[in-house]
C-alpha positions in Angstrom: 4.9 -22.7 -36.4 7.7 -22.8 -38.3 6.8 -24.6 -40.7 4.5 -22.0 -41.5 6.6 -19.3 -41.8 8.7 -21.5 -43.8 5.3 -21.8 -45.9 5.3 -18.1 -45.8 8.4 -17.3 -47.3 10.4 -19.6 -49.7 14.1 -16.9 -48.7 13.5 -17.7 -45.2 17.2 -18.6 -43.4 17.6 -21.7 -40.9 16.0 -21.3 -38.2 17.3 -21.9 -34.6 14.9 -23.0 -32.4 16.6 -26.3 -31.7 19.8 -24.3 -30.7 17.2 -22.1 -28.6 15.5 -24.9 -27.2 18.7 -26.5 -25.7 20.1 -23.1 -24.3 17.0 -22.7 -22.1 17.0 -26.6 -20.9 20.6 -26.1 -19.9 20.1 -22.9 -18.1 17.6 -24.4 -16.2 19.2 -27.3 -15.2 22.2 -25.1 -14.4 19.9 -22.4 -12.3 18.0 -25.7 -10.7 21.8 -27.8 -10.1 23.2 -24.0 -8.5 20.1 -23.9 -6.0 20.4 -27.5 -4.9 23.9 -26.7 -4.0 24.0 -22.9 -2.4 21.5 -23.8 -0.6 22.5 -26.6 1.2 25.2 -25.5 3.1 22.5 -22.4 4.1 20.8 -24.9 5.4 23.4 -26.6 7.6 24.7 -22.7 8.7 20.8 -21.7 9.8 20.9 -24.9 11.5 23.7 -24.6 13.3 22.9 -20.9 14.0 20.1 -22.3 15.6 21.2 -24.9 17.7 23.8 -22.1 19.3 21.0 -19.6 19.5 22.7 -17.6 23.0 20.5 -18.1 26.0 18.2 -15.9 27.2 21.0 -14.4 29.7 23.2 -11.7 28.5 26.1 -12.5 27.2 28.1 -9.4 28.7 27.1 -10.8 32.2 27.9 -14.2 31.6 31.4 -13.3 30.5 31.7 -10.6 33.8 30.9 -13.3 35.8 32.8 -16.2 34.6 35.7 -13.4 34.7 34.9 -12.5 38.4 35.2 -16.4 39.0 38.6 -16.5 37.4 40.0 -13.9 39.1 39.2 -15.4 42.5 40.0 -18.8 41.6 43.5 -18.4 40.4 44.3 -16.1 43.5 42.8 -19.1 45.4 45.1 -21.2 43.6 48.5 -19.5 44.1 47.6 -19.7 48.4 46.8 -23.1 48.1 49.4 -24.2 46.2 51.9 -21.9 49.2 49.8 -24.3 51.7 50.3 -27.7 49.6 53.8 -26.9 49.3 54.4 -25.9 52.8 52.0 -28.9 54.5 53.7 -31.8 52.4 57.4 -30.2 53.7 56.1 -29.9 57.2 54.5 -33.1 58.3 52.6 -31.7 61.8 49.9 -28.8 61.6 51.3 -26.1 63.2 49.1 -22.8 64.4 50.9 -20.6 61.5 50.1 -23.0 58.8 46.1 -22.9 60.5 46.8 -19.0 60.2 47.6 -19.2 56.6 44.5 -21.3 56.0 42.4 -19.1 57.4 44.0 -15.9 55.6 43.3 -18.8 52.3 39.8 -18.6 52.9 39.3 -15.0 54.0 38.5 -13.3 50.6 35.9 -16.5 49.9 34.4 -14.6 53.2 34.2 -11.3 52.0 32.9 -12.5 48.5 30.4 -14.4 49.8 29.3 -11.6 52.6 29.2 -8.8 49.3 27.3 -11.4 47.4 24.7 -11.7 50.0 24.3 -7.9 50.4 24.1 -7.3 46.9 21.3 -9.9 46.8 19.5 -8.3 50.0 19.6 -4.8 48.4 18.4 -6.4 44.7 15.6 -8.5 46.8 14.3 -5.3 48.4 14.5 -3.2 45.4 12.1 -5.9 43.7 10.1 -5.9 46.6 9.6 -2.3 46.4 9.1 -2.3 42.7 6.4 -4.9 42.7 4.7 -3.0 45.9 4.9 -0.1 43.5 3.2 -1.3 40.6 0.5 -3.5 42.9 -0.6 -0.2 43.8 0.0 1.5 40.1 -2.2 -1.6 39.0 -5.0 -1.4 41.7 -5.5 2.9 41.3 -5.6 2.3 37.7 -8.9 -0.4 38.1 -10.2 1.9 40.4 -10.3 5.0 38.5 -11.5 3.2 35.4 -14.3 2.0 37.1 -14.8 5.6 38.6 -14.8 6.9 35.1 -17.6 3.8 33.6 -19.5 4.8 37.0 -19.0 8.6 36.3 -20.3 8.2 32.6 -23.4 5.7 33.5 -24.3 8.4 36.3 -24.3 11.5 33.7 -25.8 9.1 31.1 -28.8 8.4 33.4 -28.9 11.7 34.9 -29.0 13.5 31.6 -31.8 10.6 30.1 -34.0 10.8 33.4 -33.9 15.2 33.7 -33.2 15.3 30.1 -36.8 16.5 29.8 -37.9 18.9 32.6 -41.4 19.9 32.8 -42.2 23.5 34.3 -46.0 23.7 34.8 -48.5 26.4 33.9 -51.2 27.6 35.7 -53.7 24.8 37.1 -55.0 23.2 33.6 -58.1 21.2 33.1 -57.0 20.1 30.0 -54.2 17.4 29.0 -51.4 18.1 26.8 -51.5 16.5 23.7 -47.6 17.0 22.7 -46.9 17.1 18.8 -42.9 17.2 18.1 -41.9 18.9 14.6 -39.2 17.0 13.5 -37.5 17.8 10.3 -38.4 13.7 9.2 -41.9 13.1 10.9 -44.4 14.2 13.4 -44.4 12.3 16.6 -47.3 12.2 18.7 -47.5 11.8 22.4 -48.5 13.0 25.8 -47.3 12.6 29.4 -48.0 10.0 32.0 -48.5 10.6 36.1 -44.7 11.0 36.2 -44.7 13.8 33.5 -42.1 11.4 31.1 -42.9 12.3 27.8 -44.6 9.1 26.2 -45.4 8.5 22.1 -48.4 7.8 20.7 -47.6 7.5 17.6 -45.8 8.4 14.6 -46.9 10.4 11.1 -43.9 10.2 8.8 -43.8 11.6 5.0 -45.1 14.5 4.0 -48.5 16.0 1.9 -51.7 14.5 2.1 -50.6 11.7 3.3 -48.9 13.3 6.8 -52.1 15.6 6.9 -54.4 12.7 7.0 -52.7 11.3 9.7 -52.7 13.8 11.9 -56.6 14.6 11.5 -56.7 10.9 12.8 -54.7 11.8 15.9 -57.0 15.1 16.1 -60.2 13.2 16.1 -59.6 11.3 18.7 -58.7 13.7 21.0 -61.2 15.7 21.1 -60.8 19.4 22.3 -63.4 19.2 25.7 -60.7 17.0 27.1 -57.1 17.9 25.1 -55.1 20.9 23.9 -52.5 20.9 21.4 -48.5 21.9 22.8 -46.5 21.8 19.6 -42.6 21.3 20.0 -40.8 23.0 17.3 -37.8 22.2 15.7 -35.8 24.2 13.8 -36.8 22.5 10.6 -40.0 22.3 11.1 -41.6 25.9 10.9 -43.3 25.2 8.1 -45.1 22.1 9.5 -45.9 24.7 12.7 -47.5 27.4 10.9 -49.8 24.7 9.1 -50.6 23.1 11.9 -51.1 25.5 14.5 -53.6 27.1 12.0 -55.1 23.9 11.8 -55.4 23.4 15.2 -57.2 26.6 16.0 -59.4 26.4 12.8 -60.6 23.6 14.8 -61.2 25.3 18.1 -58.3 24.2 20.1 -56.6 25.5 22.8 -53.0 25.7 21.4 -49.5 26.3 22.7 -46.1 25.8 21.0 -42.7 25.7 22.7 -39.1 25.7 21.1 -37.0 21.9 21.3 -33.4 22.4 20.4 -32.7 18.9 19.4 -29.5 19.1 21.6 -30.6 16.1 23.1 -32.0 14.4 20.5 -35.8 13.5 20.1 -38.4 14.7 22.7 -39.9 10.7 22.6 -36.6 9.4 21.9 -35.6 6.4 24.3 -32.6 5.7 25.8 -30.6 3.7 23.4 -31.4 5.9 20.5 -28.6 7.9 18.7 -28.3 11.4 19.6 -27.4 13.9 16.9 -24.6 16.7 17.6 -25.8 20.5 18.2 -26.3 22.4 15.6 -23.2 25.1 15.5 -24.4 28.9 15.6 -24.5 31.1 12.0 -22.3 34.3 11.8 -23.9 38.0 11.9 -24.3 39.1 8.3 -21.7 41.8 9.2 -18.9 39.8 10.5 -15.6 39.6 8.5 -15.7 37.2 5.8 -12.9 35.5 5.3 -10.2 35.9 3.0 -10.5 34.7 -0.5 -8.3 32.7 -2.7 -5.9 30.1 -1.8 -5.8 30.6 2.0 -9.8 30.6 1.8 -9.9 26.8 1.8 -7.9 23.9 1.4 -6.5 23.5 -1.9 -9.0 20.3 -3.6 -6.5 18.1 -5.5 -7.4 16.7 -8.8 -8.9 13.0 -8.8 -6.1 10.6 -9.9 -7.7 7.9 -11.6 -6.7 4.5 -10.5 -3.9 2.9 -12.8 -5.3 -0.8 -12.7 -6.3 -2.2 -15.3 -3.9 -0.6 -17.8 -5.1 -1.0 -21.4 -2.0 -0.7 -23.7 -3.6 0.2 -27.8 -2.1 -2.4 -29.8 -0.1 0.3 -32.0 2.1 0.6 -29.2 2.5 -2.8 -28.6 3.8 -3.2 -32.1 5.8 -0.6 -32.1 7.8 -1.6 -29.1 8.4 -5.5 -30.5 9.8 -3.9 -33.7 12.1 -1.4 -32.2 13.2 -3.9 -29.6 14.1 -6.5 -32.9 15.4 -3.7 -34.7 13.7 -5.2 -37.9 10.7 -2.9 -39.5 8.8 -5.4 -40.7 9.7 -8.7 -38.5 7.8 -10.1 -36.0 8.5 -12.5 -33.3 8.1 -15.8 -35.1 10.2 -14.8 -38.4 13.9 -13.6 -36.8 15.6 -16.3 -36.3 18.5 -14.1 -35.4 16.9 -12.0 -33.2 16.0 -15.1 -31.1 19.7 -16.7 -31.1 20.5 -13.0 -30.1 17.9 -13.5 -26.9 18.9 -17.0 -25.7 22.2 -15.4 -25.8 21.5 -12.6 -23.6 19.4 -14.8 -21.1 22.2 -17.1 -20.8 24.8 -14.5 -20.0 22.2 -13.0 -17.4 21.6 -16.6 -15.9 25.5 -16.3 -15.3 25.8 -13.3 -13.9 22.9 -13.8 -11.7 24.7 -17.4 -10.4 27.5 -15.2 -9.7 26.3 -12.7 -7.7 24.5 -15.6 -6.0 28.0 -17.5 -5.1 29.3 -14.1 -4.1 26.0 -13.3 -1.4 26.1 -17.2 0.3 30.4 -17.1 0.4 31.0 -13.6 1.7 33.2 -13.2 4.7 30.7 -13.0 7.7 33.8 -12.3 9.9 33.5 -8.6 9.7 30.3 -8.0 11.4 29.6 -8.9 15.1 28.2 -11.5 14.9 26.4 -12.3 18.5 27.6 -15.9 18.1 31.0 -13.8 19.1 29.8 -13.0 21.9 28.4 -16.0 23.1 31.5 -17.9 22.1 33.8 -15.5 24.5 31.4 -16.3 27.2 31.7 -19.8 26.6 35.6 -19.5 27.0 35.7 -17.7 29.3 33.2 -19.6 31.9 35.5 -22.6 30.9 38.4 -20.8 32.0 37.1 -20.1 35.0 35.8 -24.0 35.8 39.2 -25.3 35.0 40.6 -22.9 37.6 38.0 -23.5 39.8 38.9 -27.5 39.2 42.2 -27.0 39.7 42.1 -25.3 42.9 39.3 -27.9 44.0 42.1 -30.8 43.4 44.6 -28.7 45.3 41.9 -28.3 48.4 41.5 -32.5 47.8 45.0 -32.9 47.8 45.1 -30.7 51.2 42.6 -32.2 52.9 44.2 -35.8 52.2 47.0 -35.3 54.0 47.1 -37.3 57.4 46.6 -34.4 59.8 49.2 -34.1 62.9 50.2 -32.3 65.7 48.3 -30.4 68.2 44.5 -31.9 68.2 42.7 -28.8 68.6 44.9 -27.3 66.0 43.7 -30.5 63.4 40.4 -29.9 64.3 40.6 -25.8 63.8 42.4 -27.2 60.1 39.9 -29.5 59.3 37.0 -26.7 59.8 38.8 -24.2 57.3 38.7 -26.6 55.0 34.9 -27.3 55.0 34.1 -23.8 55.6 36.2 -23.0 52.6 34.4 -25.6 50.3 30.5 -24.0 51.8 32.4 -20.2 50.8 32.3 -21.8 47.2 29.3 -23.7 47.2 27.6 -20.6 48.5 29.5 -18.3 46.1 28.5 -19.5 42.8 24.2 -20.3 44.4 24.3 -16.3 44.9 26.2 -14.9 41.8 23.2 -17.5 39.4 20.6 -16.1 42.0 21.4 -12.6 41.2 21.6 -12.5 37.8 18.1 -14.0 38.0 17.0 -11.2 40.1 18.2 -8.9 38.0 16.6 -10.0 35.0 13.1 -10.3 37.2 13.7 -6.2 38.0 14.4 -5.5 34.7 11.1 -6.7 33.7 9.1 -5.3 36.5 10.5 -1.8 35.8 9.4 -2.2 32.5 6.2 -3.2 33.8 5.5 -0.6 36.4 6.5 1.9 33.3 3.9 0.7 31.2 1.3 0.8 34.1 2.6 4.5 35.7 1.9 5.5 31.8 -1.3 3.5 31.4 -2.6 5.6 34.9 -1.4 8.8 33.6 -3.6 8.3 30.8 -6.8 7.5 32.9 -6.2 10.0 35.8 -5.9 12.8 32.6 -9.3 10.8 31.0 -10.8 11.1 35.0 -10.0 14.7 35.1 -11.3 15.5 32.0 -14.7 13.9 33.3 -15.0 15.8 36.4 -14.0 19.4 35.0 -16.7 19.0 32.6 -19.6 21.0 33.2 -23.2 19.6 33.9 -25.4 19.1 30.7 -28.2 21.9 30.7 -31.2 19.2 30.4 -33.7 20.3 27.9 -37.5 21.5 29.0 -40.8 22.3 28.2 -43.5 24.2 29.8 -46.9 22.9 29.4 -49.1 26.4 29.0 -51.4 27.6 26.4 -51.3 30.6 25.0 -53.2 33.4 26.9 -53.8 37.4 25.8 -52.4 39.3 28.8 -52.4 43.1 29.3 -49.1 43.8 30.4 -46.6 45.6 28.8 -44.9 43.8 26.5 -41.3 44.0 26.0 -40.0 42.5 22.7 -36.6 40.7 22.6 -34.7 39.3 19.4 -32.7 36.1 19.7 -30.3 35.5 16.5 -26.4 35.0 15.9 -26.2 33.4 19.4 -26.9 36.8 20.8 -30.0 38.7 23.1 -30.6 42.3 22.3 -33.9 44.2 22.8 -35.6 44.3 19.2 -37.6 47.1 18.2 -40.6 45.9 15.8 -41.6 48.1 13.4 -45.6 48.4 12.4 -45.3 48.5 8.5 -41.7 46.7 8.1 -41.4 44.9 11.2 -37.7 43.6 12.1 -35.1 41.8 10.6 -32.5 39.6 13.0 -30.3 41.7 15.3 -26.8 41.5 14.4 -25.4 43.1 17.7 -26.0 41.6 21.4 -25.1 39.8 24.3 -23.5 36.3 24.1 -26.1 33.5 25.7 -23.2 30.9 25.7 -23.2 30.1 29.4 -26.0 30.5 32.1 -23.4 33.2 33.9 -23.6 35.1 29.9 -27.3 34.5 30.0 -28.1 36.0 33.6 -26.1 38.8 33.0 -27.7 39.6 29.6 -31.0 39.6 31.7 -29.9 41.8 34.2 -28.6 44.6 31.8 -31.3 44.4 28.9 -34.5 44.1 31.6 -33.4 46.5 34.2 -36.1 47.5 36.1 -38.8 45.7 34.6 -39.7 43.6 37.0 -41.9 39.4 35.4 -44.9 41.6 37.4 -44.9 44.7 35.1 -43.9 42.9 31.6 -44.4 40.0 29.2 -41.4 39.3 27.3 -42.4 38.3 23.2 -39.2 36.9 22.0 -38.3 36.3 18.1 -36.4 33.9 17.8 -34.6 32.9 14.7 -33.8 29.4 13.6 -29.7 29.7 13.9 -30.2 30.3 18.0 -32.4 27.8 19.0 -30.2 26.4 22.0 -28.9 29.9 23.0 -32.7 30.5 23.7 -33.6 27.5 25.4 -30.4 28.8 27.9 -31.8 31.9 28.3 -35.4 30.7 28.3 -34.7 29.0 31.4 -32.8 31.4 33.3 -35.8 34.1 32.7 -38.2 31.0 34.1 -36.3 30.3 37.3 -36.9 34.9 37.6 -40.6 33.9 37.3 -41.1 35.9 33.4 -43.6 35.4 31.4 -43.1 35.0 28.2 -44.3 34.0 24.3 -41.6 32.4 22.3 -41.9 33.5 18.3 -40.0 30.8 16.2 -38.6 32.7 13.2 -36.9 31.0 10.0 -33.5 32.4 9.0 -33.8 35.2 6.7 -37.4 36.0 7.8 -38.6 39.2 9.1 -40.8 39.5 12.2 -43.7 42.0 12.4 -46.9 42.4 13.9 -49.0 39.2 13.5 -52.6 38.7 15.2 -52.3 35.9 17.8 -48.9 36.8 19.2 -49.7 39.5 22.2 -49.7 37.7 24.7 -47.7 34.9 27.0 -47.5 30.9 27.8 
């Protein structure tokens, strides 16, 4: 390459890539040479850091203890060394030296009698903690298994009354059922338990979906069936066309409103269930506010920044400003590249330095909890060269040829063994309760976790049996059938009931004003107050009702049932007016 340029241009300087070549081969030898040897002694500190990890105890109790040790060692100390001094002058044992023995040992008594109390009062608080979360633990199992028995109850309640049949007058004729769905027709009947069952299926639409069905017609022939259509809300269309088609052919023909709260009519237990559909706003309800508190504010798509394409202008651009040479390029300033391997040398020096600077700071300023576990370490020492020493000066004591009084050398010898059991006993209970600390520790912690986890599943529980019962969707098998009572017209729309005048050249639009049908106690009253004094003997209730209200019908539908009404429901698309249309006088 350079001999190219060279080539190029006869005025070209001398170049210096040898001098750059060596530069960056001693910079990396330096970099690789300062790596080898910062971080070998980090290796020998994380090392050693490990190796005097602290234990799992904590170090503030180790150093308590080991001080609590001390304390009673060197007081033991300066009595036995009173005793030494005063046995060794006095050759026999005498019943005041005994005394003094006995006062020697007394506060080994009293610390070991605390110790034990301390541990009886820790053991039963344990004890009650662990009774405490045994019982947390078991209520917790049983209400979540309450709860999954709750839900597979309501699950198999709501699948087994999910479609309730209430019967017509005594039929002759089977139903054959026909379910509008806004995707397909389904086609089915009922078996000897009346459980909807499917027959089959028409999907699509056109000529297609009305061959099909003619199919299904055909063979079941009118002597022996009559057609119950199940409407959907989006599938009026489909109804109109074939409950004409249905009559055109001399059927017998009823028609009954589905919700589709519950999903399908033929749909089986596993299959998804979609959400209700929510109820429209009257026309006259206040709209809301426009502008930016209207809706959420949509922010702007921000393209993703990957891959980034930089033009090539730019490219050149930024090499020639950052050479500071119009018309040079990379390859043809040989200046511009000593001036580089300079700069990359003094940045591979400052970066060693801050490197030496990082691994050979003074650590001595922090707390460091090696600290701590090194003033434990001193001071348990402490306190087992006290206890040593005052072991040697109980040794020394005891070797002594006992005289004197025989009952008095036997009393002597006693304190001393009871002494040594005081000790031995001493240090077994402090280790034991520190243990037993750390075990209540943990079982608080636990039984925390668990009172939380219950509170959580009691709320869950609660939540289950405040809810109120599903309404189960129904159908009634009837035809429809002229009567000659008085009929009394009722429009369902906007969620609401109100009586619904029709008139005879304009018929009616939906009522924007009623009474709510959101809960059976909304729906009975509604009934009382709008059919006051019309008793189901004196009237047959024709109700329009528009797409938006489907489920608020079905509510109200069955409360006016359970009263014994008789009624013909009149599915109405949103938007639509309802008037006077041959075929509808009458009930089902």
């Amino acid at each position: 390459m350079a001999g190219t340029e060279l080539k190029q241009s006869k005025d070209a300087p001398l170049s210096f890539f040898s001098f750059q070549d060596i530069i960056a081969s001693v910079t990396a030898l330096l970099v690789l040479i300062t790596l080898v040897i910062a971080l070998d002694p980090l290796g020998d500190e994380v090392s050693l850091r490990k190796r005097s990890a602290p234990a799992p105890m904590s170090q503030e109790g180790r150093a308590e203890q080991a001080r609590v040790r001390l304390e009673s060692a060197t007081s033991a100390i300066a009595q036995a060394r009173q005793a030494l001094q005063e046995r060794q002058a006095q050759p026999n044992v005498t019943a005041d030296l005994v005394a003094r023995m006995d006062r020697l040992i007394g506060p080994d008594r009293d610390g070991v009698a605390a110790l034990e109390q301390v541990a009886a009062k820790g053991d039963a608080e344990l004890r009650a903690v662990e009774d405490r979360l045994l019982v947390v633990q078991t209520e917790t199992k049983d209400t979540e298994r309450e709860i999954v028995k709750s839900l597979d109850a309501e699950r198999d309640r709501i699948m087994r009354s999910r479609v309730r049949v209430f019967k017509g007058p005594p039929e002759t004729l089977k139903p054959l059922l026909l379910e509008l769905r806004p995707d397909a027709v389904v086609v089915g009947t009922l078996n000897d338990s009346n459980v909807p069952v499917e027959l089959a299926r028409c999907d699509g639409s056109g000529k297609d979906l009305t061959d099909c069905i003619a199919r299904l017609i055909e063979a079941h022939p009118r002597q022996q069936w009559y057609g119950l259509l199940v409407v959907w809300a989006d599938g009026l269309e489909r109804f109109r066309d074939l409950r004409a088609a249905f009559i055109g052919r001399g059927y017998q023909v009823g028609w009954q409103i589905w919700d589709g709260a519950g999903g399908g009519f033929f749909e089986h237990p596993d299959d998804p269930w979609p959400e209700p559909a929510q109820p429209a706003a009257p026309p006259d309800a206040a709209a809301p506010p426009a502008g930016p508190q209207a809706s959420a504010p949509q922010l702007p798509e921000v393209p993703h920044p990957w891959p980034l394409t930089i033009p090539a202008s730019v490219a050149t651009l930024a090499r020639v400003h950052r050479r500071g040479r119009k018309g040079g390029s990379i390859g043809t300033d040989p200046f511009g590249l000593f001036l580089d391997a300079l700069c990359n040398t003094l940045g591979v020096v400052m970066l060693l330095l801050m490197m030496l600077l990082i691994f050979s700071k003074d650590e001595s300023a922090t707390r460091d909890p090696m600290l701590a576990s090194a003033e434990a370490a001193e001071s348990e020492r402490m306190a087992i060269d006290a206890e040593r020493e005052l072991q040697g000066l109980l040794d020394a004591l005891s070797k002594l040829p006992p005289a004197g009084d025989p009952a008095l050398v036997e009393r002597w010898n006693a304190l001393l063994a009871e002494g040594e059991r005081l000790r031995s006993r001493n240090v077994a209970l402090q280790d034991s309760i520190s243990q037993l600390r750390e075990t209540l520790e943990a079982r608080r912690k636990e039984l925390e976790e668990s009172e939380a986890r219950k509170r959580v599943v009691d709320a869950q529980f609660a939540e289950l049996a405040g809810r109120s019962p599903v309404t189960p969707d129904f159908i009634r098998l009837s035809r429809f059938r002229p009567d000659p009572r008085r009929p009394f017209t009722l429009g369902v729309a906007f969620g609401q009931v109100s009586e619904l005048v029709v008139h005879p050249a304009i018929g009616a639009g939906a009522p924007t004003q009623g009474m709510p049908l959101v809960t059976d106690a909304e729906a009975d009253a509604a009934i009382d107050k709008i059919l006051e004094g019309s008793s189901p003997s004196m009237v047959r209730l024709e109700i329009a009702v528009w797409s938006d209200s489907f489920p608020e019908y079905k509510r109200l539908e069955r409360r006016l049932v359970e009263r014994g009404y008789a009624m013909n429901p009149i599915p109405i698309k949103v938007g639509d007016r309802v008037g006077f249309v041959a075929g509808q006088g009458g009930v089902q």
